[in-house]
N, C-alpha and C positions, 0 to 999 in steps of 0.2 A: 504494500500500500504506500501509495507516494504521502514524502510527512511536510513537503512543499505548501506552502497555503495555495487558497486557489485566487486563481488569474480572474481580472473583469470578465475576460474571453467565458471563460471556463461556468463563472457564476451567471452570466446573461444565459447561458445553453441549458443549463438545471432549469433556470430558472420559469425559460421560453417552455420548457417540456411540464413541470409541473402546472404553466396557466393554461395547457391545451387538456392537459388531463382533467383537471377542478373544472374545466366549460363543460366536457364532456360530464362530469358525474353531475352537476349542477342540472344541466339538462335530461338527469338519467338515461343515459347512453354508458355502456361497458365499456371496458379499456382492459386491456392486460400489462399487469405494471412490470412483471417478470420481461416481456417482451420488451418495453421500453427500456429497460435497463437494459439491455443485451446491445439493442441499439445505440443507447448512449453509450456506451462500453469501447463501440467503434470508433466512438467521435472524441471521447474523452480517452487516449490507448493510454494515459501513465495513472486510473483511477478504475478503483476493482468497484465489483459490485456493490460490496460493505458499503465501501465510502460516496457513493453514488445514493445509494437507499439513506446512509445518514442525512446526508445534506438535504436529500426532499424533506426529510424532518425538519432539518435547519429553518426552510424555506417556509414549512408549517407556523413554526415559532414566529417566523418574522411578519406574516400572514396575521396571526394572530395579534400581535403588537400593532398592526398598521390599519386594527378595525377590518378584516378582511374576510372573506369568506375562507375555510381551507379543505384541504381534502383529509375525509375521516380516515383513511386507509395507514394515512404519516404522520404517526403521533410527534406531537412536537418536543423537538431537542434543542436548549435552548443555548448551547456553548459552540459559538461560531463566528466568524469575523465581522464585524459590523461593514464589511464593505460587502457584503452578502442582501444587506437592507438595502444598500443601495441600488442594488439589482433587481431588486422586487422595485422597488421605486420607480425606475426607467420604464419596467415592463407596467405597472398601474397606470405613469402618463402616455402610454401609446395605447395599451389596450384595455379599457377598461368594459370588457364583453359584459360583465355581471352588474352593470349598473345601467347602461341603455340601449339595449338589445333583447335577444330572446328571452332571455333568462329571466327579468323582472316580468315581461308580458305574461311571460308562462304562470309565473306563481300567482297575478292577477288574472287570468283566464281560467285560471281554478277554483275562482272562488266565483260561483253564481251571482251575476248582478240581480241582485235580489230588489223585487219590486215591491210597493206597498199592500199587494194585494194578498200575501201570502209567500210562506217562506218551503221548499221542497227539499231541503240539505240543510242541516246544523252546521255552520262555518264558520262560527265567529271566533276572532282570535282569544289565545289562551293568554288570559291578564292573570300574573301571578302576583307575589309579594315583592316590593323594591329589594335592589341586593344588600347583603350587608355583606363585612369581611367573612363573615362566617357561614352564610348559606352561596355563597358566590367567591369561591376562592379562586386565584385565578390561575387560570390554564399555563401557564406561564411563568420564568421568575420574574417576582416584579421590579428587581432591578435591569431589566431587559426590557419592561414596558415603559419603566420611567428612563431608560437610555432611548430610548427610539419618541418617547414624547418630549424629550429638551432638542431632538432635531427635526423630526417631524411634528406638523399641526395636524394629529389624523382626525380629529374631531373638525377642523376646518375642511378636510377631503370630504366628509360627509355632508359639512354644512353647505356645501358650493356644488353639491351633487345633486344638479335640480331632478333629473329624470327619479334617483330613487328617492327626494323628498316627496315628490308628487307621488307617486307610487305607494309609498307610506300612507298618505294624507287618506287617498282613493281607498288602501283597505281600510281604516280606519271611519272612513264613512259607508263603508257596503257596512262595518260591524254594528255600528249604531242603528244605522237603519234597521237591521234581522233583530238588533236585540229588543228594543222595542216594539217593532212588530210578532215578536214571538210574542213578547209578555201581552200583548191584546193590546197594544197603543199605537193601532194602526194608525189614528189621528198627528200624534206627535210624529211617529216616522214621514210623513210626509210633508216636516216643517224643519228636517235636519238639512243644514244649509254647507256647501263648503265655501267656509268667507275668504281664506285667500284664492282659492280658483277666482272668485267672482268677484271681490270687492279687493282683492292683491295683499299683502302681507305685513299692512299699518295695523290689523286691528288686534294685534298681540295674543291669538288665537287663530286657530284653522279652521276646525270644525265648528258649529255650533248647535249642539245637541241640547237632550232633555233628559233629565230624568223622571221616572216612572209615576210621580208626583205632579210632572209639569214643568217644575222647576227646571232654569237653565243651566244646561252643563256646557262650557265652553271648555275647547278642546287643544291644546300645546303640542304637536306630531314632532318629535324627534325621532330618524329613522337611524339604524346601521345597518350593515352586514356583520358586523363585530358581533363581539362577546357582549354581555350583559350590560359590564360594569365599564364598558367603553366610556371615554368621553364625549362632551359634548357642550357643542355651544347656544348659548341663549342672550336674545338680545337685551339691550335696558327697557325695550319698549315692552316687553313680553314680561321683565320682571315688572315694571310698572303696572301692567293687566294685572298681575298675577297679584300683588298686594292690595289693587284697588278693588278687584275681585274674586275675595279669598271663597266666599261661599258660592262661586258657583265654576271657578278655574281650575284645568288641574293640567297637568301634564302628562301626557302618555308615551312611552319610550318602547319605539320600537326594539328589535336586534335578531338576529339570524335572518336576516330579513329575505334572502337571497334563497336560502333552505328551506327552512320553517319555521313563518316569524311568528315570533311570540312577543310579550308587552307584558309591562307593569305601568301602576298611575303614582305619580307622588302629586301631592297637596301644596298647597302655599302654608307654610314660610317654607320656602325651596330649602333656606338653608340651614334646615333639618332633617335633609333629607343628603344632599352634596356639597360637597365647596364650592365655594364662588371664585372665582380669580381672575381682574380683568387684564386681560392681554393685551388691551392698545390703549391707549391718548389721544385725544381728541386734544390738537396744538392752535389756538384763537390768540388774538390779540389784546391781551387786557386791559385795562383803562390804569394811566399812572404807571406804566411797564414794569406792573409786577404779575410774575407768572402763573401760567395758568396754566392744571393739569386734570383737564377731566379723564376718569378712564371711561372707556368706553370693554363694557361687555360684549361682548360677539358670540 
């Protein structure tokens, strides 16, 4: 086994073969990974089988760390070169198939656009408990998450990833819609509105649903592909919804979204539930030239 580290060369060609594989399983299409090895075996000649099968793990980890979807087959290994991230990096800004392409259509054309008249399939998504350290440990070391989040912003890849916030938003209103109309409140499902589609993304809510009472539930979509406990970003406008309206706001957080996505809801005060941390300044000119530092959440 060569004990040489590996080359850009070398991490781009793991890398290109493990994102044809995860299209493939994503779509449920088979692959034979024995066969792939064999072939990369040709192309990579100073790298055995071993160390070929490690590094998809590698790739795993890194997947994992970057909010991503990965393949179940390559449990993840997390001791590898951080120029390895960088490979995944390259290949997420060229091909990013699992975010607007088949892949999201598919898992939306699986769920019945369910009309107010009647519901023929139970689909609604499975909202569990928020994570904590203890029911959500991570997949990963989380020195390897917290190295790959002081260089990477994976919660801004998500935030700028309109195909799958749309995507998110859309299941999150087929769910409302069934879930009300299961419970006999055929009237309110057909007053669930999606206000950024229609009215655009000032009113610091997506959805704006009911509960079973009548009462207004307005709706926060945060989407991933990632793990649970991914991060994420939220604007000052959406914290400002969310304090002005504690009793009727909540947040709903998607993740596996690509697989099979699941959700939890957290409440206002947000930050009882996550940290807060603003990541940028907002730089104005202030009266008297003394300075001025708003942060601005994202």
């Amino acid at each position: 086994m060569a004990s040489i580290d590996w080359s850009d060369e070398e991490n781009d060609l793991i890398v290109a073969d493990y994102f044809d594989m995860l299209r493939l399983e994503l779509a449920g299409a088979s692959f034979n990974k024995a066969e792939r090895n064999r072939m990369l075996q040709s192309r990579l000649v100073t790298r055995s089988r071993g160390s070929i099968e490690f590094k998809h793990q590698n790739v795993t980890a890194a997947m994992i760390g970057l909010n991503q979807p990965w393949i179940e087959g390559y449990k993840p290994k997390s001791n590898f070169q951080f120029t390895l991230v960088d490979a995944v990096v390259r290949q997420l800004n060229t091909v990013q198939f699992w975010s607007v392409n088949e892949i999201i259509e598919k898992n939306l054309n699986e769920v019945p656009n369910i009309g107010v008249s009647g519901v023929q399939e139970d689909t609604r998504l499975w909202i569990g408990p928020p994570p904590t350290v203890s029911n959500a440990p991570p997949p990963i070391e989380p020195t390897l998450i917290e190295r790959i989040l002081r260089k990477y912003d994976v919660a801004e890849r998500d935030a700028s990833n309109r195909a799958l916030g749309k995507a998110g938003e859309e299941r999150v209103l087929r769910h409302e819609v069934q879930s009300l109309t299961s419970a006999g409140r055929i009237d309110l499902a057909k007053k669930v509105q999606w206000t950024s589609e229609v009215d655009g993304d000032g009113a610091g809510y997506d959805i704006a649903s009911f509960e079973l009472d009548g009462s207004p539930r307005l709706i926060e979509v945060k989407t991933t592909n990632g793990w649970e406990r991914s991060p994420f970003h939220i604007s000052r406008n959406e914290l400002a919804v969310a304090e002005e309206r504690r009793d009727c706001w909540c947040l709903l957080r998607l993740w596996n979204f690509a697989r099979e996505p699941k959700a939890f809801e957290i409440r206002p005060p947000l930050d009882a539930h996550v940290s807060l941390m603003a990541t940028s300044y907002m730089a104005s000119f202030a009266s008297e030239h003394r300075p001025s530092k708003t942060p601005i959440l994202t």
